[in-house]
N, C-alpha and C positions, 0 to 999 in steps of 0.2 A: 106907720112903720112899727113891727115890734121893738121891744126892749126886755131889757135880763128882770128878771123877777124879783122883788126885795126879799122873798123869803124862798125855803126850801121846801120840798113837797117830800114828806118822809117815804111816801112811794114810790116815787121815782128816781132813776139816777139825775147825778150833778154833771157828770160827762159823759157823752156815748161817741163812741169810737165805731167807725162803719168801714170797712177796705181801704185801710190808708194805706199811701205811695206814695213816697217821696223819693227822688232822683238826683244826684248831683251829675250829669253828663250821662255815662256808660254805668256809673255807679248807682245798682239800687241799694238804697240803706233804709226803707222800709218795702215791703214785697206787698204786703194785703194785711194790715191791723184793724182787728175788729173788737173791741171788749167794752164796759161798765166802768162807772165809778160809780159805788153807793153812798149815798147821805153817812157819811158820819166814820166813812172806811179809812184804812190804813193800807191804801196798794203798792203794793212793792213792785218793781220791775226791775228785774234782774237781766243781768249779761255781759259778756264780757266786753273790752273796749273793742269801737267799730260797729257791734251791732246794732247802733238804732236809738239805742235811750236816750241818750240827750236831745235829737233829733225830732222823737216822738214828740217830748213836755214844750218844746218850741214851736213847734206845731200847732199843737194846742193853742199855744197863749198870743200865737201870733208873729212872733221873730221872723217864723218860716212857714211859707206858701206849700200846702201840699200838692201835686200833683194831682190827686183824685183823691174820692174820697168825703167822706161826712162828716164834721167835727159840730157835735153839740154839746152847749153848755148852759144847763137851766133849762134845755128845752128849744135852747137859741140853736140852730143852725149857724157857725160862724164861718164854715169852708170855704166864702168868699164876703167877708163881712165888708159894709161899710163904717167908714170913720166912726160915727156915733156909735155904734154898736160897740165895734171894738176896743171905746175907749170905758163905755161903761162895762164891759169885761173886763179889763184891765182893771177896773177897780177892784172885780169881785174875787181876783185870783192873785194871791199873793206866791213868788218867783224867787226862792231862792236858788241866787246861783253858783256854782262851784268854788269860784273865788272871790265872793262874798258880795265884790261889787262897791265897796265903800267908797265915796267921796279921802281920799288922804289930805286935801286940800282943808275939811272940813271937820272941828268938833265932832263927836260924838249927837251932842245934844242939834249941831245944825244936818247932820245926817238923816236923823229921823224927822227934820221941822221940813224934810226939803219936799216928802210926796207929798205931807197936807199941805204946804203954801201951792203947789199947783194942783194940787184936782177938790182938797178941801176948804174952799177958798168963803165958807160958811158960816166957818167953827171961829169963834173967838180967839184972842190968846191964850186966854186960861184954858178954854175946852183943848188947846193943841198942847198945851203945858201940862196937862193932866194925861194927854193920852200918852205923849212919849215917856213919862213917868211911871205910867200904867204897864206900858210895854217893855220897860227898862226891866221892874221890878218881876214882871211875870220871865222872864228869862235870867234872873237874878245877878242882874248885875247894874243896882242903880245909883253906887259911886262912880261910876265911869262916864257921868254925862258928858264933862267939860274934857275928857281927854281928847285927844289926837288917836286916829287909828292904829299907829305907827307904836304909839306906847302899851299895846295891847296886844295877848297872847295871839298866836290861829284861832283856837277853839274860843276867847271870847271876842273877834271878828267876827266869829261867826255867829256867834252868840247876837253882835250887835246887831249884824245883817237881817237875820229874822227881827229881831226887835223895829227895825226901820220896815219890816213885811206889814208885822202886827197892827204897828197905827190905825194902819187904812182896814181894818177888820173884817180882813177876809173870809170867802165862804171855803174856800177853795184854795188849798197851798201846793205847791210843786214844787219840791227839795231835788236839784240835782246835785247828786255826790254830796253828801251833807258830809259826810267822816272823812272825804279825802283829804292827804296831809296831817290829819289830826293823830297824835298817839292813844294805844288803845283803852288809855281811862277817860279820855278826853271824849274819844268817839263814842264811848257806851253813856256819857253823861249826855252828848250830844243826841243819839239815841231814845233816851231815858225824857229830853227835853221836847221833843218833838211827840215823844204823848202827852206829855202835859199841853202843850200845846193844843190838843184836839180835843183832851178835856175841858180846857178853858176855854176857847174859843167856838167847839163844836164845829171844827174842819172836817173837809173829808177832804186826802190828800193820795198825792201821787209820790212817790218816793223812787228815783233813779237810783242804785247804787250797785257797786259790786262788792260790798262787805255784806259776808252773809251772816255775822256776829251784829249787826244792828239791824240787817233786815228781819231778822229772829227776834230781837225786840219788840219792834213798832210793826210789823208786819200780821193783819186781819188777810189780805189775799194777797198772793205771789202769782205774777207774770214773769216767765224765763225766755228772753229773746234769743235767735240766733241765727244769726245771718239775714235779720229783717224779717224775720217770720214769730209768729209765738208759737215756743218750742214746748213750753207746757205752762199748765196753770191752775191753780188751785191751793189748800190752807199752808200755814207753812210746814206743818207736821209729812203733809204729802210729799214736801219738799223731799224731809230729812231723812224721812223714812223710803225716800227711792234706792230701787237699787241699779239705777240710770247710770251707767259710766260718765257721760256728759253732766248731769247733775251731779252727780256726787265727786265732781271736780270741784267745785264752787265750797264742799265744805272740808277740804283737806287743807 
């Protein structure tokens, strides 16, 4: 049987996307998605609420069964993965999701111990002591171990949530709506965080959102959905410099 690869092949893409279709009844909410993820990218996917993106990054990672369609990752064909597969992907792709996701029941510090005690079951104490420490500091917030989620802003939930991503030292990050909720100094730090992120760790990621103030940041290539199809695609300059009535809604 194959398996995901331990490293990256800087020639090739980390995800290839081939005629996705996903349906909820009468409802199509992707039509035919075809594109790349490159080694080392920052892809944006834009559009507004309804059209698909959330959808898409689930897809992907597994949440949600496509309809048709190709989904590779590393090379892997996953569009009908079995258990093993799936679960060593799961490793390799870290999932932030909109509303963070935290344990409230749990520390800070037992938040981030809770993916390595089930799939890093390897690592010592100290090696799992060191990483959520490692991951704390790289998102700069590593007095907050012993808190509660609850005693903590939005923007450093969120801040935590990727940090509980990072442990598991992914190849591969999926940010849906990273800024939603967040006010706008919060969102550009958040923003500002998520390149460093790919600095440090050498992700290549997919980035859902409808802030076009942080996809202007972090954003190497732009994907614009609409109505389950890609409405256009290319640098973010092409973006701004359209003179698209439907794009140049997204920057008023």
């Amino acid at each position: 049987m194959n398996t995901l690869p331990d490293s990256v092949d800087a020639q090739n893409p980390v995800i290839e996307i081939s005629h996705l279709k996903k349906s909820f009844g009468h409802l199509e909410v992707l039509k035919d998605i075809s594109f790349n993820l490159l080694p080392g990218e920052n892809l944006v996917v834009l559009g507004k609420s309804g059209s698909g993106k959330s959808v898409l990054i689930k897809c992907i990672v597994g949440l949600l069964k496509a309809d048709s369609g190709i989904i590779k990752v590393f090379g892997q064909d996953i569009s009908d993965p079995d258990n093993k597969v799936l679960v060593q992907l799961r490793e390799k792709i870290g999932f932030l999701f909109q509303s963070g996701a935290l344990f409230d029941s749990m520390t800070v510090r037992q938040n981030l111990e809770f993916p390595l005690r089930k799939t890093k079951k390897d690592l010592t104490e100290k090696e799992k002591e060191n990483k959520i420490h490692e991951a704390l500091e790289n998102v700069g917030l590593p007095d907050v171990i012993d808190k509660m989620p609850s005693e903590l802003s939005g923007g450093m939930r969120k801040r935590i949530s990727l940090a509980r991503t990072l442990v598991m030292s992914p190849g591969i990050m999926l940010y849906d709506e990273p800024t939603t909720g967040l006010d706008p100094v919060t969102s550009e730090e958040i923003s500002e965080l998520i390149n460093g992120v790919r600095k440090k760790y050498n992700t290549s990621s997919i980035i859902i959102t409808h802030d076009i103030k942080c996809a202007m940041i972090i954003a190497d290539r732009m994907i614009m959905l609409q109505e389950g199809n890609i409405y256009k695609e290319g640098n973010p300059e092409l973006f701004k410099n359209s003179d698209d009535e439907f794009i140049q809604s997204f920057f008023k």
